[in-house]
C-alpha positions in Angstrom: 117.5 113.1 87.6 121.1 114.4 88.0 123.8 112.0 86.4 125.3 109.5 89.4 128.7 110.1 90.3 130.9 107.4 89.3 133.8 107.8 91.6 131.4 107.9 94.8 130.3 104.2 93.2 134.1 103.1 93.5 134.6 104.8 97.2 131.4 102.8 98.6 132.4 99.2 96.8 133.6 97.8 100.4 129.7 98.3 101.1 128.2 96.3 98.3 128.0 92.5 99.3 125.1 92.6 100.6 123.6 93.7 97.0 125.9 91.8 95.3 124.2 88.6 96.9 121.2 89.8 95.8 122.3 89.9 92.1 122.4 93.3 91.5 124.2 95.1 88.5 127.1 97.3 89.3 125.7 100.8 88.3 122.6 99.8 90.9 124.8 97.7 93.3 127.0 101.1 94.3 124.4 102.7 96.6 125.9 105.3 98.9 127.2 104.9 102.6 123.4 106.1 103.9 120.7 103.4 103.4 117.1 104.4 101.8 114.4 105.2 103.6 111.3 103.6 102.6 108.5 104.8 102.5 105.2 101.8 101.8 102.3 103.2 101.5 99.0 101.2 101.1 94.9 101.9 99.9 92.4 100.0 101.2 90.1 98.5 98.7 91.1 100.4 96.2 90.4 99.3 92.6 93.2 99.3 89.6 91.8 102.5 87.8 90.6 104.5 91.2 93.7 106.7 90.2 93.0 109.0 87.3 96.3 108.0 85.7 95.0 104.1 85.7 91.6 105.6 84.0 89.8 107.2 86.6 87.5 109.6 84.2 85.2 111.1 87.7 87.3 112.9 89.6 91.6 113.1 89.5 94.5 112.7 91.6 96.9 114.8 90.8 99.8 114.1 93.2 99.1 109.8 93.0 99.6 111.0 89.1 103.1 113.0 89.6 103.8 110.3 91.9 103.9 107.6 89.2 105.4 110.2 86.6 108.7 110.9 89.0 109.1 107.1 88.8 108.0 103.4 87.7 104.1 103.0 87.1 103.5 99.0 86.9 100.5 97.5 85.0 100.7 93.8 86.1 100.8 94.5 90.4 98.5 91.9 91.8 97.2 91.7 95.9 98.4 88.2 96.9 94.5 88.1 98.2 91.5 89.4 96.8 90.5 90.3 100.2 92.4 92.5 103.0 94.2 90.3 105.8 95.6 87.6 103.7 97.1 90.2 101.5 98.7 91.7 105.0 100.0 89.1 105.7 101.7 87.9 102.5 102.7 91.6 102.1 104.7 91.3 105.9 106.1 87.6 105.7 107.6 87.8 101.6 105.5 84.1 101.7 102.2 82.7 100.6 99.6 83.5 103.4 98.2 79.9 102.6 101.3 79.2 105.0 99.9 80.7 108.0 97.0 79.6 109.9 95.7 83.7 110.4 96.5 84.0 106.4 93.9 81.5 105.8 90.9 83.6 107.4 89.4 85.9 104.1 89.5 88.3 105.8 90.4 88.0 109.4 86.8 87.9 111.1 86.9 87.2 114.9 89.6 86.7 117.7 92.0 83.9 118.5 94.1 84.0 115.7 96.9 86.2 114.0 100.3 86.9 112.6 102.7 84.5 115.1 105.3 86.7 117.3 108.4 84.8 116.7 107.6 84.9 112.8 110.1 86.9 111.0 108.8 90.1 109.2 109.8 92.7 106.5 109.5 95.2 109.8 111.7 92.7 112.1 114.1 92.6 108.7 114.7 96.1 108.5 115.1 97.0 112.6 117.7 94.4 112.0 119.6 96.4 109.6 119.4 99.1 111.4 115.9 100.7 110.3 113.6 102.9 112.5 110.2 101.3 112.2 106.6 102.8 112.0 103.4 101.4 111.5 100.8 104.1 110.6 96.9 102.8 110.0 95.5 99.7 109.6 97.1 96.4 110.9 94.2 93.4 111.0 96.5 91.1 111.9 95.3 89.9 115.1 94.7 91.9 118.0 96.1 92.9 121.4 97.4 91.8 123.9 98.7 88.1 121.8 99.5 90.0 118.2 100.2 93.6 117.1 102.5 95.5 115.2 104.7 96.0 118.8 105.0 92.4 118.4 106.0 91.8 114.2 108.8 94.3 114.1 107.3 97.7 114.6 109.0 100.2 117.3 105.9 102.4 117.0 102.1 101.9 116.2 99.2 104.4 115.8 96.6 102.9 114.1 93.9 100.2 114.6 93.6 96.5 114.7 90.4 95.0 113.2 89.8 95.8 109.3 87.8 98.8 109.2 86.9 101.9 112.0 84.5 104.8 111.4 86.3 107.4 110.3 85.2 110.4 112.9 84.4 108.2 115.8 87.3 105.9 115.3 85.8 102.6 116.0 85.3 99.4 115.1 82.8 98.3 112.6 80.9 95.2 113.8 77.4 94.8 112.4 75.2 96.9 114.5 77.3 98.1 116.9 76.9 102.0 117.0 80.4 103.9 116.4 79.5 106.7 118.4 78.0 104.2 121.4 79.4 102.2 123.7 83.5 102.3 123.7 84.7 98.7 122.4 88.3 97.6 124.4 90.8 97.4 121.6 88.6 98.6 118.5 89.9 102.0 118.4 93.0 103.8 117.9 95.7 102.9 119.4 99.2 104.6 120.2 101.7 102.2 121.0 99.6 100.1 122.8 97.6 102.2 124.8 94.0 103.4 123.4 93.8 107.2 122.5 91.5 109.4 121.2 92.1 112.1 118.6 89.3 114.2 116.9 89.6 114.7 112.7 88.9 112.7 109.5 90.7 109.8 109.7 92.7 110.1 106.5 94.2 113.1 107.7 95.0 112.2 111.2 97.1 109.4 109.7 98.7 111.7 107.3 99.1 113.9 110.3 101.2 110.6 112.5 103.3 110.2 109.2 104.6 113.3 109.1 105.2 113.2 112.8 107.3 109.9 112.3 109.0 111.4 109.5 110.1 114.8 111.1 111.3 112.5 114.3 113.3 109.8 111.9 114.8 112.4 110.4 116.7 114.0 113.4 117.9 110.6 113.8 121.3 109.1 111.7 119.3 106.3 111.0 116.6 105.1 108.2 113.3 104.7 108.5 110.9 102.0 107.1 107.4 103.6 107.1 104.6 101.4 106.4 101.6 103.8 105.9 98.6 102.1 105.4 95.5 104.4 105.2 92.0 102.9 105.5 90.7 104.7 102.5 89.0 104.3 100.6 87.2 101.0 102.3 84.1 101.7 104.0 81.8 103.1 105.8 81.5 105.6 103.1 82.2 109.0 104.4 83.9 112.0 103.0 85.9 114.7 104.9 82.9 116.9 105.5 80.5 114.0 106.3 80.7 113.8 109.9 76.8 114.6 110.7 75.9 111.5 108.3 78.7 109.9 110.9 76.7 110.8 113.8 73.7 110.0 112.4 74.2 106.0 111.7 72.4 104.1 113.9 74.2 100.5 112.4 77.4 100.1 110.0 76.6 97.7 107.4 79.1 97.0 104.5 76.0 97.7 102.2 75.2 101.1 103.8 75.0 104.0 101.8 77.4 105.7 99.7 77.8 107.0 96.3 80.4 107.9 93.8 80.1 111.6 94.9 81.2 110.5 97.8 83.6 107.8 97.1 85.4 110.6 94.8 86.1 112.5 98.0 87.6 110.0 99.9 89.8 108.6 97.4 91.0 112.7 96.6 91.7 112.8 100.2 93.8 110.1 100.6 95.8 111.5 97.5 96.2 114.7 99.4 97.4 113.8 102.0 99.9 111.5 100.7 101.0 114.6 98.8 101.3 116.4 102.3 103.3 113.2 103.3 106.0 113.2 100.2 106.2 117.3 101.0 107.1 116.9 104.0 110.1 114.5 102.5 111.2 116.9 100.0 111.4 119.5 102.6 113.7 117.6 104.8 115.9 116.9 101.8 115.2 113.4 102.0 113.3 112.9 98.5 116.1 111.7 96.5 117.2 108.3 98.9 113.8 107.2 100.2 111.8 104.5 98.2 107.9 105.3 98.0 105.7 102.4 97.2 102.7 102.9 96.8 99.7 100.2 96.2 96.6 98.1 97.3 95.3 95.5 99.4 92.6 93.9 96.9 91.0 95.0 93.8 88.1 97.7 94.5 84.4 97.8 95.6 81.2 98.8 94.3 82.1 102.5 93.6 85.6 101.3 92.7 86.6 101.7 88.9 88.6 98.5 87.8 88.8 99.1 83.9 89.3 97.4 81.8 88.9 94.2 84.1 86.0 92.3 85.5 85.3 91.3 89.2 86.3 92.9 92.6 87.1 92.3 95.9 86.6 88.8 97.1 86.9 87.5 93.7 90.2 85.8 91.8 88.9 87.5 88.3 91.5 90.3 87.4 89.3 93.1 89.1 89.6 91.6 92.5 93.6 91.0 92.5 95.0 93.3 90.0 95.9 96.9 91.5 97.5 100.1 91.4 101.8 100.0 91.5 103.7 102.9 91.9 107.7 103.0 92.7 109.4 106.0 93.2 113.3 106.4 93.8 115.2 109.4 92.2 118.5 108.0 93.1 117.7 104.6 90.8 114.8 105.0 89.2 114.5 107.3 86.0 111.2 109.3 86.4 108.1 108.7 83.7 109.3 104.7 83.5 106.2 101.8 82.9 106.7 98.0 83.4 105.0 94.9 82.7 106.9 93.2 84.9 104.0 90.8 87.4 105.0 91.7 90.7 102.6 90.3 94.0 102.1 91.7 97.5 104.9 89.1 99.0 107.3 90.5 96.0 107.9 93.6 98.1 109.4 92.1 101.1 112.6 90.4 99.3 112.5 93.6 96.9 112.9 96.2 99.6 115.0 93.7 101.9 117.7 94.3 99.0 117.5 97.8 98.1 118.1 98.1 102.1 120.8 95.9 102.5 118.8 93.5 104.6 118.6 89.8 104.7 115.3 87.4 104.9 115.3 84.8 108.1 117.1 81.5 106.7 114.6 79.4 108.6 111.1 81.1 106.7 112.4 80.7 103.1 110.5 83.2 100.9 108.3 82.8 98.2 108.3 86.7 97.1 111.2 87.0 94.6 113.3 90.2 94.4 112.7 91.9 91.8 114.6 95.2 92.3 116.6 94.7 89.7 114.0 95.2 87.0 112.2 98.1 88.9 115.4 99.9 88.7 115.7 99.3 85.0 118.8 97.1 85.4 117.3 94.0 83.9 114.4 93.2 81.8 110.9 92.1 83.1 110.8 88.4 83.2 108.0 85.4 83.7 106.8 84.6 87.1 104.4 82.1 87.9 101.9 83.2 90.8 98.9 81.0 92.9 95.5 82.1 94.4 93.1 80.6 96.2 90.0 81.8 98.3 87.8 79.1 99.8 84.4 81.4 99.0 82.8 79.6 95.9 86.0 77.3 95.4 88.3 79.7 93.4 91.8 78.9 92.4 93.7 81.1 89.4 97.2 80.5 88.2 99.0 83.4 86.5 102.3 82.0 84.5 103.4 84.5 81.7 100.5 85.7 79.9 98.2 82.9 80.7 95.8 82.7 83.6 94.0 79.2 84.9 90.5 80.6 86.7 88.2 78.4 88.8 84.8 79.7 89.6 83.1 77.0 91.5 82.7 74.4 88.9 83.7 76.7 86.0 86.9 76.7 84.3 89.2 78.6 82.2 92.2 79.4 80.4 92.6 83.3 79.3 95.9 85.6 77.8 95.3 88.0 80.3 97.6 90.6 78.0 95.4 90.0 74.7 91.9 89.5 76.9 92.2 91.1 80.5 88.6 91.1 80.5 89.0 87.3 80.8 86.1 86.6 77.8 87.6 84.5 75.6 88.2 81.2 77.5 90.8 79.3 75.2 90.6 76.1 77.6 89.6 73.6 74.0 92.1 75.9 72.1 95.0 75.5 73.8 94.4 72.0 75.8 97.8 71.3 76.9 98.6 74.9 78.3 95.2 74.5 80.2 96.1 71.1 81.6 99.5 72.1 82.7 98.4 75.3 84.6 95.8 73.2 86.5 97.7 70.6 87.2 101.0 73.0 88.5 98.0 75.2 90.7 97.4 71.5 92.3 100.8 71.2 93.1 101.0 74.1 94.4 98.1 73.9 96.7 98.9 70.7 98.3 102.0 72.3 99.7 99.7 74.9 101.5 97.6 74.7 104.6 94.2 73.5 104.6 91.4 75.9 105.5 90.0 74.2 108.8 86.5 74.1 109.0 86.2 76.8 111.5 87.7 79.3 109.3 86.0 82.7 108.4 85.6 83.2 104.7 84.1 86.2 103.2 80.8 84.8 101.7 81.2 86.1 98.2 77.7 88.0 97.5 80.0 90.3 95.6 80.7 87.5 92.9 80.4 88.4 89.4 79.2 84.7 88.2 76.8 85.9 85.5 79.7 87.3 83.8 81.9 85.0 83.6 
């Protein structure tokens, strides 16, 4: 990375309160005239070591790899969910999703509820400081006509609203509903508001929309805030070159199918294109100033590699919370850089709200912490103290430090997640007043959160791991 240029720091200082505010250092603080792009790009359902440079051994992903090379690769990102919707909406508010009443359906499972209007958003945040806005992919957030992303922030949209959509006919999931049957009023892909249809693999027809965006924002004197969130690798499981086995499915079950053949191609076709997505930044010259994040909405399913934690998706174990974090920012971020730092899904809104300048909404306080500071490399990684809950099976887990309180049901424990990620070694009798004071700062915690009502959906949790814990 070419050396920053100290006078242009001094020329831009009438710029910097904003970042000042935010705590910022003075080498990071200095950012040119021109605000960052940023582009957020999100997996769905994919597990910490799906990436080859987390430990995938089946297949690689080469430009994921290069990605997380050319920048900061983190090793302690958690969802703020093990399950898709509540992490969506922690991810867009910077707050607990335990706040909200559509944050406390695991996942969001049937109409009437969703992310309020008039609630402030990262999206809103940014337009307000003078951001282009794009959502591309999957929102699952509440559908039209009450909630969208139209509605949260987003001047454009072209994606889908429920939590999954076959991925040549382009609609909804639901049990036994057919994909390529019987056209279901707001399950499908959506521009703007309007229903559209598009033939290809869905992976690449979102990779085809970012581009789009990008080449548009670019003729533009403004930034752009990108959130890119592809559907892969979460089911049905289908491949680029699998579209007769799409044609073929008479029902969509979430247990249908599959195989790690064909979980490898989806997950190298989500890396492809997101290489087709960052060459389409280099080639506009806009590389160097935007921010590419790059992560997960839960830990993995069952042809999802978590190494070298147990559980998955639906679960509060490691495997269903801890995920992939990549950072990538030549201006500020030296390339082949790792961090321990802990960082959660709500982390990103405060974090990115200060690299752009932006301010949160003084009346929805945050509960993400900014933590751009330490992804830069201005300041060292420091302690944070993070709450879960997901009403399947009871589960509650504190992380504070290097500890971890779990709750299973009627199972306890206390584990160094650094020493034991595999969360064996339960060191509840060891260390008795750690363990107590965990538990007793999770129930704090929790009654300052919303209730789940009794007519809330919750995932039912066959995916469990309780024999191994």
């Amino acid at each position: 990375m070419p050396p920053i240029d100290r006078r242009q720091f001094i020329k831009t200082a009438a710029l910097l309160g904003a970042s000042a505010a935010a705590g910022l250092s003075a080498p990071l603080a200095a950012a040119p005239a021109r605000k960052p792009s940023i582009l957020f790009i999100m997996a769905d359902d994919l597990g910490y070591a799906d990436l080859s440079i987390y430990g995938r051994r089946e297949y690689q992903t080469p430009v994921l790899d290069q990605l997380a090379r050319d920048g900061l690769m983190m090793t302690h990102a958690y969802a703020s969910s093990s399950v898709c919707s509540p992490t969506r909406t922690a991810l867009i508010t910077g707050r607990y999703q335990y706040r909200l009443r559509v944050g406390l359906e695991e996942p969001l499972g049937g109409p009437g509820f969703g992310l309020p209007p008039e609630h402030p958003t990262i999206a809103s945040q940014l337009r307000q400081a003078g951001y282009h806005t794009s959502l591309v992919g999957k929102w699952h957030l509440g559908g039209a006509p009450d909630y969208g992303p139209l509605k949260s922030g987003y001047d454009r949209f072209f994606g889908f609203y429920p939590g999954g959509i076959d991925y040549f006919a382009h609609k909804a999931l639901h049990g036994k509903v057919k994909p390529w049957g019987d056209e279901l009023p707001g399950d499908g892909l959506h521009d703007q508001d309007q229903p559209v249809e598009v033939d290809g693999y869905l992976t690449d027809v979102f990779g085809d929309r970012a581009i789009a965006d990008i080449r548009d924002f670019a003729a533009t004197d403004k930034p752009f805030f990108l959130s890119l969130h592809f559907s892969a690798p979460h089911w049905p499981w289908e491949g680029p070159n699998d579209i007769r086995r799409s044609r073929d499915l008479t029902t969509i079950l979430d247990t249908d199918g599959g195989s790690l053949e064909i979980y490898a191609e989806m997950v190298k076709s989500l890396d492809a294109n997101v290489g087709r997505v960052l060459a389409e930044l280099d080639r506009l010259g806009l590389a160097e100033d935007t921010i590419v994040v790059f992560t997960s909405d839960n830990g993995g399913e069952r042809f999802s590699d978590m190494w070298p934690f147990t559980g998955a998706k639906t679960e509060l174990l490691e495997g269903g919370i801890r995920v992939p974090g990549i950072v990538r920012w030549p201006r500020a971020i030296k390339p082949g850089r790792t961090s321990e730092q802990v960082i959660a899904s709500m982390d990103w809104m405060p974090t990115l709200l200060a690299a752009a300048g932006g301010e949160p909404h003084p009346d929805y306080p945050l509960d993400g912490e900014n933590l751009l500071d330490v992804i830069t490399g201005q300041a060292a990684a420091r302690e944070r103290t993070l709450f879960w809950r997901y009403k399947a099976h009871e589960q509650a887990a504190v992380r504070k430090g290097r500890w971890k309180y779990l709750k299973l049901k009627e199972k306890e424990g206390l584990f160094d997640v650094v020493a034991d990620p595999r969360e064996r070694a339960n060191l509840a009798q060891r260390e008795p007043a750690r363990f107590a004071e965990l538990k007793e700062l999770w129930a704090a915690w929790n009654a300052e959160m919303l209730p789940y009502p009794e007519e809330s959906y919750s995932h039912d949790g066959k995916h469990l791991f309780m024999d191994r814990y």
